[in-house]
LOKOL-97782 format. One line per 10 residues: their letters; for each residue x, y, z of C-alpha. Coordinates in steps of 0.05 Angstrom, whole numbers, plus 5000, padded with zeros to 4 digits. Layout:
! residues N
a = X/Y/Z; ...;
END
This chain:
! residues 100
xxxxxxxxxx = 2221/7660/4931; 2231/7592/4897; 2243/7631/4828; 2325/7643/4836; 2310/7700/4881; 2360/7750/4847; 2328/7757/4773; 2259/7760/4803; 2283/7826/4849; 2318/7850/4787;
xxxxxxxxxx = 2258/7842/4738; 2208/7879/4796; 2271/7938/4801; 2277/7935/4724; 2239/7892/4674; 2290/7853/4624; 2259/7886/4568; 2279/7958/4594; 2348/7919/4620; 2360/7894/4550;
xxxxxxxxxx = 2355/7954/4522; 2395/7988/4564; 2453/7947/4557; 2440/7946/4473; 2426/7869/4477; 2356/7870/4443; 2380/7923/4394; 2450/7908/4368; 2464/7875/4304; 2531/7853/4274;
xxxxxxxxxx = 2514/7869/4197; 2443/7892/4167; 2416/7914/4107; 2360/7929/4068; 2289/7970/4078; 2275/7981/4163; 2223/8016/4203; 2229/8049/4277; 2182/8088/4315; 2203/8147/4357;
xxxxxxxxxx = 2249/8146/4395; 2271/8073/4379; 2357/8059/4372; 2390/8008/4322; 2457/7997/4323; 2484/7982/4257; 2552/7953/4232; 2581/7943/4161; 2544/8013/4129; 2560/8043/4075;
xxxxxxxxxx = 2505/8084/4058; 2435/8104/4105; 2374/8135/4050; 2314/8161/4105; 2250/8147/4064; 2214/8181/4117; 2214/8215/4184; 2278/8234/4211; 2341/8199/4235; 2396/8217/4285;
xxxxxxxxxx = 2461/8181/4266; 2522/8178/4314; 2590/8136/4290; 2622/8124/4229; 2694/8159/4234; 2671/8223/4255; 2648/8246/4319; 2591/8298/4285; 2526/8283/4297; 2473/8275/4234;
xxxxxxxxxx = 2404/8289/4223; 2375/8259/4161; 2301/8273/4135; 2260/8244/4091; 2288/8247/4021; 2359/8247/4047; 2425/8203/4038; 2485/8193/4077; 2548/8157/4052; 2592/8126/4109;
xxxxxxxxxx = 2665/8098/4096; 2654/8026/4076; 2637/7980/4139; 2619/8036/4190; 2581/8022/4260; 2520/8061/4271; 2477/8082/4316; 2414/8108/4294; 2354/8136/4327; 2286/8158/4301;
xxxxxxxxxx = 2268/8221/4318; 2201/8210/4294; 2172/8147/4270; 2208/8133/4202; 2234/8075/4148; 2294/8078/4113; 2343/8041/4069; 2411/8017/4094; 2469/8002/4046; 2527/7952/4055;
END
């Protein structure tokens, strides 16, 4: 194999998409804000939060200072302590708001 031999073996064991996600790379942000979207089953990991408003959908969030886990739905708001990290899942597809 005249490709570098290792990452080719990797890639056929475990595509670097799927890799990248497992390690967070493709999904980790250092500060974001604004109106988002993820479909099911999708994670975001979030930093600098302050507030998470699910527009619709549903939302598992993990983080903040507390080790409780949170389901928002559509409708719903969460305040964090100023410049929490996140990580938030979709249960469903949704869109929500994210506050610094």
């Amino acid at each position: 194999m005249r490709d570098g031999g290792s990452l080719f073996r990797m890639q056929t064991i475990l595509p670097l998409t799927t890799l990248g996600q497992w390690l967070g790379l493709s999904r980790c942000h250092r500060s974001i804000r604004g109106k988002h979207s993820l479909l099911s089953r999708s994670l975001l990991n979030v930093t600098g939060v302050s507030r998470v408003h699910c527009v619709r959908g549903s939302l598992w969030i993990t983080g903040g200072d507390t080790a409780e886990d949170i389901v928002l739905t559509a409708g719903v708001t969460r305040n964090f302590p100023s410049d929490s990290r996140l990580v938030i899942e979709a249960l469903d597809d949704s869109d929500f708001e994210i506050t610094r």
